[in-house]
MOPAC internal coordinates of N, CA, C and O (Angstrom, degrees):
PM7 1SCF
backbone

  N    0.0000 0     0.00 0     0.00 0    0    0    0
  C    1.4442 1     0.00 0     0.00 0    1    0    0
  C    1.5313 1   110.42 1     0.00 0    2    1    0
  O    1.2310 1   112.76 1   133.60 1    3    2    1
  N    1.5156 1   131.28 1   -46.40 1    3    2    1
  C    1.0522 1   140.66 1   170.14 1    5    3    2
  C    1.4090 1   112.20 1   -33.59 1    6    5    3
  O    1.2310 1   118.57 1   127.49 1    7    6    5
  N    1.1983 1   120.32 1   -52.51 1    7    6    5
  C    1.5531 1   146.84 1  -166.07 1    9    7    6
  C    1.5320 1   110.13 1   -62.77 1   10    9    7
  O    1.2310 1   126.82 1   128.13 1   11   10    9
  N    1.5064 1   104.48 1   -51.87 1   11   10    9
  C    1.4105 1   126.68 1  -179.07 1   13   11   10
  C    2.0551 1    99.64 1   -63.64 1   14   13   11
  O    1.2310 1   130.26 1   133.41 1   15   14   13
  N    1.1734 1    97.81 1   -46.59 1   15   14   13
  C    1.4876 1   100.42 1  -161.16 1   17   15   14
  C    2.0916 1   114.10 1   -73.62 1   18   17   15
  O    1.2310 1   137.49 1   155.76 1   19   18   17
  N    1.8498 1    83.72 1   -24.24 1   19   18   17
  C    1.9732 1    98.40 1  -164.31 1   21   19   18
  C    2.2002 1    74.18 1   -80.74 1   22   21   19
  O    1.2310 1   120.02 1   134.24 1   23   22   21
  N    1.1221 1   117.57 1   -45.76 1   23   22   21
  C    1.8544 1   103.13 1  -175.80 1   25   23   22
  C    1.1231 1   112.63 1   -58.82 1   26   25   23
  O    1.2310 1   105.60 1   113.22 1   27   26   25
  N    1.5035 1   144.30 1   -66.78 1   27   26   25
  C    1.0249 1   149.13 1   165.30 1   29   27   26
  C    1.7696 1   117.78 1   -14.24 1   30   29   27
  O    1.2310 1   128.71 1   121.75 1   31   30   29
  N    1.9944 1   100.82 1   -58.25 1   31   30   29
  C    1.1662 1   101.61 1   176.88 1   33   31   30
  C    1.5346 1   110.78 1   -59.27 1   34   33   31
  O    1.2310 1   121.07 1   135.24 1   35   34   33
  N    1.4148 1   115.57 1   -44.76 1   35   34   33
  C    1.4071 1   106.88 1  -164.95 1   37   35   34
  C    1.6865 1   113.50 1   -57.12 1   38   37   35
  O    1.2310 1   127.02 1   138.24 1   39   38   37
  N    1.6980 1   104.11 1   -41.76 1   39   38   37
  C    1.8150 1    96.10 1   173.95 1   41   39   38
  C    0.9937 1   122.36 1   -68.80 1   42   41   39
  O    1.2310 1   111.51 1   165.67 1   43   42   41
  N    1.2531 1   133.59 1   -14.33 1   43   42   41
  C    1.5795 1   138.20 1   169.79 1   45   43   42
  C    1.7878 1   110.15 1   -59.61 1   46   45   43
  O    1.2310 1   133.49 1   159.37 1   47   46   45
  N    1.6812 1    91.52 1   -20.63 1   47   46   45
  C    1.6500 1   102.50 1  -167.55 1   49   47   46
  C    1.6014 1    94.25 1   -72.23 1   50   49   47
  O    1.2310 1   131.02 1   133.86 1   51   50   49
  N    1.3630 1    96.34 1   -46.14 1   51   50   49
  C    1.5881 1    99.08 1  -152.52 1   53   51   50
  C    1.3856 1    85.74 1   -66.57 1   54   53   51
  O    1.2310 1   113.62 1   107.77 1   55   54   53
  N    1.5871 1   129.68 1   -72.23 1   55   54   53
  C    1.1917 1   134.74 1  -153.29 1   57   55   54
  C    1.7287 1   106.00 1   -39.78 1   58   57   55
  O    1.2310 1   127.74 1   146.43 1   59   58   57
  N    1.5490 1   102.71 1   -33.57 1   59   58   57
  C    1.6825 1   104.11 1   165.43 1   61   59   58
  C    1.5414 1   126.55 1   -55.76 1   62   61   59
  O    1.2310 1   119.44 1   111.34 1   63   62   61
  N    1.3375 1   118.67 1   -68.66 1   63   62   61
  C    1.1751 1   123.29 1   168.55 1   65   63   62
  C    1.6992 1   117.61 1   -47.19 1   66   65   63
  O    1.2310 1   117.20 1   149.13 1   67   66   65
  N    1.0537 1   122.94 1   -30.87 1   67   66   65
  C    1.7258 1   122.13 1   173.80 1   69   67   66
  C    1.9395 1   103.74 1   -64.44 1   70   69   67
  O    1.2310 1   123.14 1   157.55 1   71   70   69
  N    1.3489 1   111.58 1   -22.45 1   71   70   69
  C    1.5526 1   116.46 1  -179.86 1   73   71   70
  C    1.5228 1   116.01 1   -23.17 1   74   73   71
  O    1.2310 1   118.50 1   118.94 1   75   74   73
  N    1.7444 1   120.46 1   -61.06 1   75   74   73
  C    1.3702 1    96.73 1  -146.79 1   77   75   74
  C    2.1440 1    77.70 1  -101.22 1   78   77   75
  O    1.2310 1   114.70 1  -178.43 1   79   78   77
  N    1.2190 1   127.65 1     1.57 1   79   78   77
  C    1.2744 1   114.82 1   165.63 1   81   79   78
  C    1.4958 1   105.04 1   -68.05 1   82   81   79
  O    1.2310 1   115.08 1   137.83 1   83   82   81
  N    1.0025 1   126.93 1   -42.17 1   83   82   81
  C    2.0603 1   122.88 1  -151.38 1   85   83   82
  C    2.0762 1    71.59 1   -89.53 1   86   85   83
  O    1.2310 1   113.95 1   114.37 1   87   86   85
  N    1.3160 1   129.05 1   -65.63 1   87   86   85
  C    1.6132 1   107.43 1  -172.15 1   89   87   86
  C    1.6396 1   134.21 1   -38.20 1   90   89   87
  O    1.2310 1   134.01 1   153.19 1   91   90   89
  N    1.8122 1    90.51 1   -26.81 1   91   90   89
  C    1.5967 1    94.25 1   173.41 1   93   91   90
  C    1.4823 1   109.12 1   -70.48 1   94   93   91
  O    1.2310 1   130.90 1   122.46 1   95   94   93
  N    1.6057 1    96.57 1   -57.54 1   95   94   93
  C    2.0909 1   100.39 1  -176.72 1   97   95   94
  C    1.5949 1   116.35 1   -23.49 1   98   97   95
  O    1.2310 1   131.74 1   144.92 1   99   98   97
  N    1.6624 1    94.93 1   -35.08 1   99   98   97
  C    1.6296 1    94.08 1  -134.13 1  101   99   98
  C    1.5001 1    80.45 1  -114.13 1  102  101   99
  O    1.2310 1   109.55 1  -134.70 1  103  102  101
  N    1.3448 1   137.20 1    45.30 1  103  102  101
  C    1.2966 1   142.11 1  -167.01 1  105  103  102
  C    1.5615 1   113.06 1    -6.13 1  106  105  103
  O    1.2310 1   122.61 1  -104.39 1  107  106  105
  N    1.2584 1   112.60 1    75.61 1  107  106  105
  C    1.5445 1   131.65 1   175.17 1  109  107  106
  C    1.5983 1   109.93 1    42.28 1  110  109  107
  O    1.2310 1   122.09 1  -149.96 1  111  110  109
  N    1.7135 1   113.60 1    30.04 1  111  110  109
  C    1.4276 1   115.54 1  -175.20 1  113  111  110
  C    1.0937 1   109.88 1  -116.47 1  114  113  111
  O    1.2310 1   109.34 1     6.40 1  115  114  113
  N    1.6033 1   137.58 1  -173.60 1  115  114  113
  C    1.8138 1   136.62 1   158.72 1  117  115  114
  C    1.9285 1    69.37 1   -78.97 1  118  117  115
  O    1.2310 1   136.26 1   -39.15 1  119  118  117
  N    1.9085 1    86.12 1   140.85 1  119  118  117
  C    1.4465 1    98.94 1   136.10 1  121  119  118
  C    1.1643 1   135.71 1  -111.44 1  122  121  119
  O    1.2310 1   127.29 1  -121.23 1  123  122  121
  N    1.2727 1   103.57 1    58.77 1  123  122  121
  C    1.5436 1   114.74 1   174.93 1  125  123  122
  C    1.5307 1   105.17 1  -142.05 1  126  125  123
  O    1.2310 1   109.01 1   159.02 1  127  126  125
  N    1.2574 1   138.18 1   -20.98 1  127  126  125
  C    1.5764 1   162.94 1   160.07 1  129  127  126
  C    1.3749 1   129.39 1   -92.94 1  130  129  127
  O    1.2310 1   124.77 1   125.02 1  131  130  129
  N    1.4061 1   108.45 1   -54.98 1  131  130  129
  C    1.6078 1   130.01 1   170.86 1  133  131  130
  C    1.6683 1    82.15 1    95.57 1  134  133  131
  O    1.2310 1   113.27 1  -145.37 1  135  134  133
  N    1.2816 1   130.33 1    34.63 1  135  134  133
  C    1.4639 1   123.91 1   178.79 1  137  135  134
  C    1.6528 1   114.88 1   -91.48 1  138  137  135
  O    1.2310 1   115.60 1   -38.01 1  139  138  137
  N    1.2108 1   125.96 1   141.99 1  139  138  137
  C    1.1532 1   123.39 1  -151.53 1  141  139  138
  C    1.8853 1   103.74 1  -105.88 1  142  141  139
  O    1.2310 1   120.46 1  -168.79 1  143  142  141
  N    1.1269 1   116.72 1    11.21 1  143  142  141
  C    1.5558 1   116.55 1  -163.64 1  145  143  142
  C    1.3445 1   101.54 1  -124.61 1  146  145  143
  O    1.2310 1   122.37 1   -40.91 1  147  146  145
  N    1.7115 1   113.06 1   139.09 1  147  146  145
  C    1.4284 1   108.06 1   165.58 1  149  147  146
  C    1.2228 1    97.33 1    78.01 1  150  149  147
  O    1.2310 1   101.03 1  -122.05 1  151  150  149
  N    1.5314 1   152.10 1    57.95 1  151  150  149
  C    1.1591 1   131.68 1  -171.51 1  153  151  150
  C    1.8627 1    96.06 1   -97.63 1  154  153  151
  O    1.2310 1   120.27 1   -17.31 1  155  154  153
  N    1.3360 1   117.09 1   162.69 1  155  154  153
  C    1.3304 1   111.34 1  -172.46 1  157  155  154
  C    1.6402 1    99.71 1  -159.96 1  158  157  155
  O    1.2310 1   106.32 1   -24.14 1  159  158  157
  N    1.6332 1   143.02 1   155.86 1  159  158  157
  C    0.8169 1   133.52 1  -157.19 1  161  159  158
  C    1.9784 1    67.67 1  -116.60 1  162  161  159
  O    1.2310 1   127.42 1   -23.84 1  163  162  161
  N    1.7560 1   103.33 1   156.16 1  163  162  161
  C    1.4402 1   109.75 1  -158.34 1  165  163  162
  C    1.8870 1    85.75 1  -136.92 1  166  165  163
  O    1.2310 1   118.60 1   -82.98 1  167  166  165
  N    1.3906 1   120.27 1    97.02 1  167  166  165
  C    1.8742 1    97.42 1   155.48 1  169  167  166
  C    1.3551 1   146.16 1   -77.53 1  170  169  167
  O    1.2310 1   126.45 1   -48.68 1  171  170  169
  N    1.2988 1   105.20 1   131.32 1  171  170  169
  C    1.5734 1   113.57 1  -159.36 1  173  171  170
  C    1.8029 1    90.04 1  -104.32 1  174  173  171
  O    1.2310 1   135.93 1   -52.80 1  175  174  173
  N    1.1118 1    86.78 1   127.20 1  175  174  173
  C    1.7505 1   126.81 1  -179.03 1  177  175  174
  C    1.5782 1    92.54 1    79.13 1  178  177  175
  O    1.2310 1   128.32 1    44.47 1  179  178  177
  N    1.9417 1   101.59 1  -135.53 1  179  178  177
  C    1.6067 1   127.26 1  -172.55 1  181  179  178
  C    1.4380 1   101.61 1  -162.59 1  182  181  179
  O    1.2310 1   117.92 1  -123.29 1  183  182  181
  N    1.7515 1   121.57 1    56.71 1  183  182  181
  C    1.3520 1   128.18 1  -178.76 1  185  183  182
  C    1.5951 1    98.51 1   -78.34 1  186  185  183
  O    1.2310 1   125.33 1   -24.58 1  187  186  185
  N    1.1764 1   107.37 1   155.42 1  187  186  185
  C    1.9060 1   108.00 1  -178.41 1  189  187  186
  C    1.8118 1    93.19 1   -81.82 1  190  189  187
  O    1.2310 1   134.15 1   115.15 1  191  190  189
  N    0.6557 1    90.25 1   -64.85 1  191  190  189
  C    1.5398 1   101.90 1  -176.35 1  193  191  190
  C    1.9307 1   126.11 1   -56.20 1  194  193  191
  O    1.2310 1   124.54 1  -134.91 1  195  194  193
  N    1.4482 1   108.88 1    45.09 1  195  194  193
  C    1.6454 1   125.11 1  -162.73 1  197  195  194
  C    1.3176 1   108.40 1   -49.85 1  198  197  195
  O    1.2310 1   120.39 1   -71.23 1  199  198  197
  N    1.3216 1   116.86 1   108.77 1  199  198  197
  C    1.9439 1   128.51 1   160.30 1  201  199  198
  C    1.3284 1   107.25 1   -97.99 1  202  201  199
  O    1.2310 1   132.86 1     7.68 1  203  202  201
  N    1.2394 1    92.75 1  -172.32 1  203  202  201
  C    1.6101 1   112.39 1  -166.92 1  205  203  202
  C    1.7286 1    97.74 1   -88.42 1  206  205  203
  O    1.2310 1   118.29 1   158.59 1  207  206  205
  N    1.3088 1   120.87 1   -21.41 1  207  206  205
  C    1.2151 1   134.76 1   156.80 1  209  207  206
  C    1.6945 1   125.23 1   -28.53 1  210  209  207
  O    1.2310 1   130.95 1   144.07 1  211  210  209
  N    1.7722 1    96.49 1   -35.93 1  211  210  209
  C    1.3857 1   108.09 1  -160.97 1  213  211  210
  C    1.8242 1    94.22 1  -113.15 1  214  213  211
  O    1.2310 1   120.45 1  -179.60 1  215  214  213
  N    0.8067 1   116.75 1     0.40 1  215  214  213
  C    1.4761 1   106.57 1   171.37 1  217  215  214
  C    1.0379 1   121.85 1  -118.72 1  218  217  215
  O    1.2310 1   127.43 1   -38.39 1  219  218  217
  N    1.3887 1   103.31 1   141.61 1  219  218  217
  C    1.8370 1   108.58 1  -178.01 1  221  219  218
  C    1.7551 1   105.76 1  -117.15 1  222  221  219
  O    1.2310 1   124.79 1   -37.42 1  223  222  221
  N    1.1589 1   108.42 1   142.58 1  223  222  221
  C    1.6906 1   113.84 1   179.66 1  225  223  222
  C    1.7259 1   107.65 1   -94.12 1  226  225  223
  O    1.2310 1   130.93 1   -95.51 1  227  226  225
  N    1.2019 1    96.52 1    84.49 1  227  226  225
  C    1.6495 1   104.75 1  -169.98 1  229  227  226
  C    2.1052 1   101.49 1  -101.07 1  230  229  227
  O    1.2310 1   125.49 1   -43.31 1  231  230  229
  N    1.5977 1   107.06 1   136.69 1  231  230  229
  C    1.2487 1    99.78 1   157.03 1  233  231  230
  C    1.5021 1   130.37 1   -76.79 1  234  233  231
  O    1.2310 1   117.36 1    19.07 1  235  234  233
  N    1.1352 1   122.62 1  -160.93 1  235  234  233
  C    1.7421 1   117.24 1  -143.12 1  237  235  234
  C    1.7931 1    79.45 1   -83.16 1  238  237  235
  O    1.2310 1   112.05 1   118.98 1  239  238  237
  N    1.6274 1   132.59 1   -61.02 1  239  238  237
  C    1.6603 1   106.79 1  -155.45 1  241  239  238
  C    1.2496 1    94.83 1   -60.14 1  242  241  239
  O    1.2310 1   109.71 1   132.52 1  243  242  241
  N    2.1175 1   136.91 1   -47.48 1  243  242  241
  C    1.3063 1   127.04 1  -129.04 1  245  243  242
  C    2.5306 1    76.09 1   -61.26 1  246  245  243
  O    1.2310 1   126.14 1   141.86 1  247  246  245
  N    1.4444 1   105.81 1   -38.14 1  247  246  245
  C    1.1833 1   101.79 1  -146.78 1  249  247  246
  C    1.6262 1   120.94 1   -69.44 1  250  249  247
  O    1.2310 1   133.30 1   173.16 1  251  250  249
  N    1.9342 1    91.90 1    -6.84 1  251  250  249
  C    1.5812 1   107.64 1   175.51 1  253  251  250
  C    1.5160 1    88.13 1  -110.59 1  254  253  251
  O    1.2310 1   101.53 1  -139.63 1  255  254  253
  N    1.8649 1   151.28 1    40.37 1  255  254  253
  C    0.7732 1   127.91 1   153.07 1  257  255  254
  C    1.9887 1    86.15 1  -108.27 1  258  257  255
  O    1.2310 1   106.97 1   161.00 1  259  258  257
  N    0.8663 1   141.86 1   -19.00 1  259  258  257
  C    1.2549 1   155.06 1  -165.51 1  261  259  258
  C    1.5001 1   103.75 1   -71.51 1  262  261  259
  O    1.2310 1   118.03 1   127.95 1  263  262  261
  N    1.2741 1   121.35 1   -52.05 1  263  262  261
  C    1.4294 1   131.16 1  -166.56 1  265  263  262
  C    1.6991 1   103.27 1   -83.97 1  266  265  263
  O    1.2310 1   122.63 1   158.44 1  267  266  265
  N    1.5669 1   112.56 1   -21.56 1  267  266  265
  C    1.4265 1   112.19 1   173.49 1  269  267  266
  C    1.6399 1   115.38 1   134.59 1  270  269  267
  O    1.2310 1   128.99 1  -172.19 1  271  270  269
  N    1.0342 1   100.28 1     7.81 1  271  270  269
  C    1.5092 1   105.71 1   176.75 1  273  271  270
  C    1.9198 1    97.69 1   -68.99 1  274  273  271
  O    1.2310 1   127.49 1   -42.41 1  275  274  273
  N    1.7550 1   103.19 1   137.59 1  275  274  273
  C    1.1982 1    98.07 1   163.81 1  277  275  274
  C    1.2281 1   136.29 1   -88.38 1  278  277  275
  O    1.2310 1   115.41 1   -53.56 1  279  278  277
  N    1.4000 1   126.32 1   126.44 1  279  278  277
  C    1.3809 1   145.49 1  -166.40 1  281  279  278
  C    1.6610 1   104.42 1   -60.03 1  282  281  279
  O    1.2310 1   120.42 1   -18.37 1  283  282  281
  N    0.8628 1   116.80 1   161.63 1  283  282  281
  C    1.4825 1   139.70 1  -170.03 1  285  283  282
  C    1.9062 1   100.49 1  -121.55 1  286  285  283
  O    1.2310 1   116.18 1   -52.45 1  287  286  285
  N    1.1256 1   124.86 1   127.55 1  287  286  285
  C    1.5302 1   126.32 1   173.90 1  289  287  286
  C    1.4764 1   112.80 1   -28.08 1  290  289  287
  O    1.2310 1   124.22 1   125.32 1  291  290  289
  N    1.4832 1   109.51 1   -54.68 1  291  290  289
  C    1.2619 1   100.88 1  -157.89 1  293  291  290
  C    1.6464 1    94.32 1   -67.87 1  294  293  291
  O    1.2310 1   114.00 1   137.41 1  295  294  293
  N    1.3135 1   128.95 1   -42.59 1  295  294  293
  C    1.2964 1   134.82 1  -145.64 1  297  295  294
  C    1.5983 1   101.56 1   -76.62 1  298  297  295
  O    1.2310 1   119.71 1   144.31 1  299  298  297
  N    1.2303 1   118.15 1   -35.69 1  299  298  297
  C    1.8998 1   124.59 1   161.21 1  301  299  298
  C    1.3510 1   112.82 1   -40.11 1  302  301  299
  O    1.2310 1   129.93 1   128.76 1  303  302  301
  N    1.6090 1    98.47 1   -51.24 1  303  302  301
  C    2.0864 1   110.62 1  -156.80 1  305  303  302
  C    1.7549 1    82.02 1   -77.93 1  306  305  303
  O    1.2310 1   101.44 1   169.43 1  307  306  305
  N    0.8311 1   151.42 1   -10.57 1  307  306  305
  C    1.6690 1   136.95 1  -173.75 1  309  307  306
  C    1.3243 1   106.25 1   -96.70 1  310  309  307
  O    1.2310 1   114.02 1   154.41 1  311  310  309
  N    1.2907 1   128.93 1   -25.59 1  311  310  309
  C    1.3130 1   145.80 1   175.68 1  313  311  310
  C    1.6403 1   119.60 1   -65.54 1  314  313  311
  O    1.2310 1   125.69 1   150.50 1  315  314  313
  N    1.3490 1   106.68 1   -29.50 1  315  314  313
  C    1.6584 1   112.31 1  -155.40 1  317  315  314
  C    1.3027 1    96.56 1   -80.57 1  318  317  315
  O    1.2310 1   102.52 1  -165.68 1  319  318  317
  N    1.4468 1   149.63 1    14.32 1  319  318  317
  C    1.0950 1   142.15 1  -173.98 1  321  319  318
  C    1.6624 1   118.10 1   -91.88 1  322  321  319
  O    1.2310 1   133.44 1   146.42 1  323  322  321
  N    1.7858 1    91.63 1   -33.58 1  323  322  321
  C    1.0846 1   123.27 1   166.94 1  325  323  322
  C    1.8955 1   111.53 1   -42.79 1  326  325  323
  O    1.2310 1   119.45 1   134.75 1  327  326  325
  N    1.7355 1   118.65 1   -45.25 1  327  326  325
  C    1.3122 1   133.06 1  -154.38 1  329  327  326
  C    1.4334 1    82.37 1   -74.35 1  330  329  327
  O    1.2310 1   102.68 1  -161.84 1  331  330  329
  N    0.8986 1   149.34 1    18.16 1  331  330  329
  C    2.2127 1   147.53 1  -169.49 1  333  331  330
  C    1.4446 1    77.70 1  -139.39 1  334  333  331
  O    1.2310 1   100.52 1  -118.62 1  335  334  333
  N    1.4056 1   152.93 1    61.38 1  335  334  333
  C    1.6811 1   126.39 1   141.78 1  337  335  334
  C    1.6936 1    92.31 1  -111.27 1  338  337  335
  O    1.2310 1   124.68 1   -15.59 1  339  338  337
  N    1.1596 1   108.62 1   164.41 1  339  338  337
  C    1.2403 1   126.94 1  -176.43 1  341  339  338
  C    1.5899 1   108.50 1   -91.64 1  342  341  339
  O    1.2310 1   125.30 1   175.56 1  343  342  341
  N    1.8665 1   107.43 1    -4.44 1  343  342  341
  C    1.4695 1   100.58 1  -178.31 1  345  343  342
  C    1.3351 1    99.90 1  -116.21 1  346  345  343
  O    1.2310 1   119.23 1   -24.67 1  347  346  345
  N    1.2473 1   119.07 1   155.33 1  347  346  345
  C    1.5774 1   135.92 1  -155.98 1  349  347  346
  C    1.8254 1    90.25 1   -84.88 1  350  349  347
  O    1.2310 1   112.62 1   105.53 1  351  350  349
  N    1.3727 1   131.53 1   -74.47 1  351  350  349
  C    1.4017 1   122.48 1  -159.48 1  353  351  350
  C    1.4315 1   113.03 1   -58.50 1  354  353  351
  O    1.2310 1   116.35 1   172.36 1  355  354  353
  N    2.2710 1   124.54 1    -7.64 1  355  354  353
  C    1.2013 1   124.78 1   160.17 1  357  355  354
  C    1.9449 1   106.00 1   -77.32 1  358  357  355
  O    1.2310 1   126.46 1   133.56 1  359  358  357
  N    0.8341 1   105.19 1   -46.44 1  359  358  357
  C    1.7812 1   113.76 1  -150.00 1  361  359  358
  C    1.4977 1    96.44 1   -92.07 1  362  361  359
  O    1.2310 1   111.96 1   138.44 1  363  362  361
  N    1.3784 1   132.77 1   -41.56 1  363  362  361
  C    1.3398 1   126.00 1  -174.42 1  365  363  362
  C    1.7412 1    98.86 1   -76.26 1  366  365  363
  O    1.2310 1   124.39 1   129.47 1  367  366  365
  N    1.6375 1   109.18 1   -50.53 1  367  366  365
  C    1.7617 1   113.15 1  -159.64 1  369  367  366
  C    2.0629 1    88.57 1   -50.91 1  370  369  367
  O    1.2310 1   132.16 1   125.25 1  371  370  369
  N    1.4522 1    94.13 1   -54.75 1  371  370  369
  C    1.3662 1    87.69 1  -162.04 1  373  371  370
  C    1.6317 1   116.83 1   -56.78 1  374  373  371
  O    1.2310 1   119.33 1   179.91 1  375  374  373
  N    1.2576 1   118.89 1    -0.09 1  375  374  373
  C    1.5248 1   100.15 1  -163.03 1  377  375  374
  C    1.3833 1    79.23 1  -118.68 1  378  377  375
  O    1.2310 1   108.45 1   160.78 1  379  378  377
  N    1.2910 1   139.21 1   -19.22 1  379  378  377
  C    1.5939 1   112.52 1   161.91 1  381  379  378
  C    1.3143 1   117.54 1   -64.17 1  382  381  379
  O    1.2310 1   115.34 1   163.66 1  383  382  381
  N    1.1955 1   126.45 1   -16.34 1  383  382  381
  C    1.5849 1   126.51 1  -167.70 1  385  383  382
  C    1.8240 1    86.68 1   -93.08 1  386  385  383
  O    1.2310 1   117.66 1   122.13 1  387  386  385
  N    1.3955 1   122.06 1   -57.87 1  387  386  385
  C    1.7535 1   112.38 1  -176.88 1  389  387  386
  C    1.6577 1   114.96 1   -52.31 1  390  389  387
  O    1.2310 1   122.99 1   165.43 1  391  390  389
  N    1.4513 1   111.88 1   -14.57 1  391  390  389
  C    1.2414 1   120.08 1  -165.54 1  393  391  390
  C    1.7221 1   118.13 1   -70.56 1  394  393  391
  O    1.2310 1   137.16 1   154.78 1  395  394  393
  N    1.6479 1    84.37 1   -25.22 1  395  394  393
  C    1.5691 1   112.90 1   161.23 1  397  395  394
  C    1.8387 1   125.79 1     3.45 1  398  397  395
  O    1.2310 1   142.55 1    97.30 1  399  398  397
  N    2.1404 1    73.81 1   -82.70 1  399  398  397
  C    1.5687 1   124.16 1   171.20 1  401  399  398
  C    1.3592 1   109.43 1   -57.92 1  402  401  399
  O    1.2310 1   129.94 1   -66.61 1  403  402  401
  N    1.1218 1    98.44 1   113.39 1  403  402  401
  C    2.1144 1   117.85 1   170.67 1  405  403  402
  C    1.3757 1    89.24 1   -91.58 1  406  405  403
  O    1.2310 1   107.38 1  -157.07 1  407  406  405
  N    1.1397 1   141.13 1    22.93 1  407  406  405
  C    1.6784 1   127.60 1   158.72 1  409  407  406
  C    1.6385 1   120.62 1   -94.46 1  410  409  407
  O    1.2310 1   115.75 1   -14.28 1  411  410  409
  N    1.2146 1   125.67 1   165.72 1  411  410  409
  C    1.2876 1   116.30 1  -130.39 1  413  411  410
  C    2.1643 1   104.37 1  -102.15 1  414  413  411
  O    1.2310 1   135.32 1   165.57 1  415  414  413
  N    1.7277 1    87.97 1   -14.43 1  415  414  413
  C    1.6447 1   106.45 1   146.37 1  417  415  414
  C    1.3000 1   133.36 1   -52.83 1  418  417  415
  O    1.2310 1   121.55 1   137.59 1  419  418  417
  N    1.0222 1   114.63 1   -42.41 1  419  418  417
  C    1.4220 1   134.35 1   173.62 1  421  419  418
  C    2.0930 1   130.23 1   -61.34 1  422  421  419
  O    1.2310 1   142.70 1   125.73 1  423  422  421
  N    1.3618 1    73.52 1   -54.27 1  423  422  421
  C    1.6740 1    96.32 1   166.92 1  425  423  422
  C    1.8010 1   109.44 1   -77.67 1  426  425  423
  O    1.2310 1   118.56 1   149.01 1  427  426  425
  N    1.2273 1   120.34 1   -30.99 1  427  426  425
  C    1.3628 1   113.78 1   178.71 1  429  427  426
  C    1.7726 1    99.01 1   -93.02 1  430  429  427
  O    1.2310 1   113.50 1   164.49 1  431  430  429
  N    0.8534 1   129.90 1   -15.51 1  431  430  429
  C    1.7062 1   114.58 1   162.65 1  433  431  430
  C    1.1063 1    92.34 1   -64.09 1  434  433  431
  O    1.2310 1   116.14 1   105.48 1  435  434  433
  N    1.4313 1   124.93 1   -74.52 1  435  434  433
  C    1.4643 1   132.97 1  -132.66 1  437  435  434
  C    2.2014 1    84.68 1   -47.25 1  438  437  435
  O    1.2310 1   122.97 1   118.09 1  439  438  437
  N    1.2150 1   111.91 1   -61.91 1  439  438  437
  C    1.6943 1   139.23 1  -149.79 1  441  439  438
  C    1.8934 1    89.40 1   -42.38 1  442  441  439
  O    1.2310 1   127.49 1   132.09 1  443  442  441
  N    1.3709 1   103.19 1   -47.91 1  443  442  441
  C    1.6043 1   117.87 1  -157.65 1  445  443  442
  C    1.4075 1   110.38 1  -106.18 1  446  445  443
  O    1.2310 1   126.32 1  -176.10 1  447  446  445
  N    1.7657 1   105.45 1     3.90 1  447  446  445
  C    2.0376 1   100.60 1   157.73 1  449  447  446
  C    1.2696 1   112.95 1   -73.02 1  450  449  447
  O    1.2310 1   119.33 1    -9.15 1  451  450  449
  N    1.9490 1   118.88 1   170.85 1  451  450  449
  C    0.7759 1   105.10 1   129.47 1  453  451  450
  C    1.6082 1   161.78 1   -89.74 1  454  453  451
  O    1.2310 1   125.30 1  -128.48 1  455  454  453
  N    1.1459 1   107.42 1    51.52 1  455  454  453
  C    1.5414 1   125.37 1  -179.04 1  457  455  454
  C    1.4548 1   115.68 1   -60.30 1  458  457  455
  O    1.2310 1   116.96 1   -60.43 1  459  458  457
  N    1.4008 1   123.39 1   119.57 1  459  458  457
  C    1.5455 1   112.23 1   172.68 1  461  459  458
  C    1.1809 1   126.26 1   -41.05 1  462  461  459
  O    1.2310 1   116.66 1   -60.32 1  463  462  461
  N    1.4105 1   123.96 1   119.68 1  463  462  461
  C    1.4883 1   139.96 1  -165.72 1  465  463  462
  C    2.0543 1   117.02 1   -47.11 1  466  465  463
  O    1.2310 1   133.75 1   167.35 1  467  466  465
  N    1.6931 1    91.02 1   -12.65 1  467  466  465
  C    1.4931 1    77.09 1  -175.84 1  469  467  466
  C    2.0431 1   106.36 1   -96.71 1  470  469  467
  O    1.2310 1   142.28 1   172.33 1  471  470  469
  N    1.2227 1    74.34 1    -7.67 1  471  470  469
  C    2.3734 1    84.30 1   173.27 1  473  471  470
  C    1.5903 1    96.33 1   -82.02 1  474  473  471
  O    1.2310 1   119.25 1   143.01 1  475  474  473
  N    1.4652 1   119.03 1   -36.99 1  475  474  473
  C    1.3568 1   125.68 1  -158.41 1  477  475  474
  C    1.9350 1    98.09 1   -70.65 1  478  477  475
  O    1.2310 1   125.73 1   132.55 1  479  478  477
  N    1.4616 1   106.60 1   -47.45 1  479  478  477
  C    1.5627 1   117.59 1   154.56 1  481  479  478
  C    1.3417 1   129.30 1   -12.27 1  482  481  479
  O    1.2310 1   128.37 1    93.73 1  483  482  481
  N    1.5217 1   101.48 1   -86.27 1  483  482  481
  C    1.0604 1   126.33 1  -172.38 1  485  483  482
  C    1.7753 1   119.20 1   -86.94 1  486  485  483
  O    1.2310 1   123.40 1   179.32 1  487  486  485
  N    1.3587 1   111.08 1    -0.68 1  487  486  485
  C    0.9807 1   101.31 1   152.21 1  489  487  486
  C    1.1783 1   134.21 1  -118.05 1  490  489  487
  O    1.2310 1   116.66 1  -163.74 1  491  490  489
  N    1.7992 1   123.95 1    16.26 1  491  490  489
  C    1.3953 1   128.44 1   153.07 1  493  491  490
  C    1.5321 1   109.63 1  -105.22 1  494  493  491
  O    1.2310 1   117.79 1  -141.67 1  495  494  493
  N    1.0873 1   121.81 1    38.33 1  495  494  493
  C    1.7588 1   117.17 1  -172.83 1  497  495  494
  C    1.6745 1    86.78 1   -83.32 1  498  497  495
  O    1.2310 1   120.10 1   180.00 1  499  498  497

């Protein structure tokens, strides 16, 4: 358990120190909202090897719509802007969370981001 808890701490380290880099990217906004409150650094997947690649600067709902809270229409369609970033834990996290939506908006963001084609796959099958 010790072991589990001294790793954990250490990525929390890193994910700390990446702070005022992912605040510049994300011009002091959620990049998934452009919302200015609650800002929080958010990890997208569980790669061993954590970049700036893997974090998204999401506020507190985008960051409880991330973990699985269900989205509300309007709160998806504000999100999809996110599916155009060039970084995977903005453009992939967000289009699993829009992926939600069985409406026919949803599936044509997801089709026309750039998200790597094999997330883009598996999440309109």
């Amino acid at each position: 358990m010790a072991k589990g808890y001294q790793s954990n701490k250490e990525r929390q380290e890193i994910i700390a120190a990446m702070g005022k880099a992912l605040a510049k990217r994300a011009k002091f906004a959620c990049e998934w909202c452009e919302g200015k409150e609650d800002l929080r650094p958010w990890e997208y997947g569980n790669r061993a090897e954590l970049t700036q690649e893997d974090v998204a600067l999401l506020c507190s709902n985008c960051r409880q719509l991330a973990v699985g809270k269900k989205g509300e229409d309007h709160e998806l369609r504000i999100i999809r802007n996110a599916l155009w970033s060039p970084v995977p834990a903005v453009a992939e996290g967000a289009a699993r969370v829009i992926a939600q939506s069985r409406d026919s908006w949803a599936r044509e963001a997801i089709e026309d981001s750039l998200i790597d084609e094999k997330v883009k796959e598996e999440l309109l099958r």
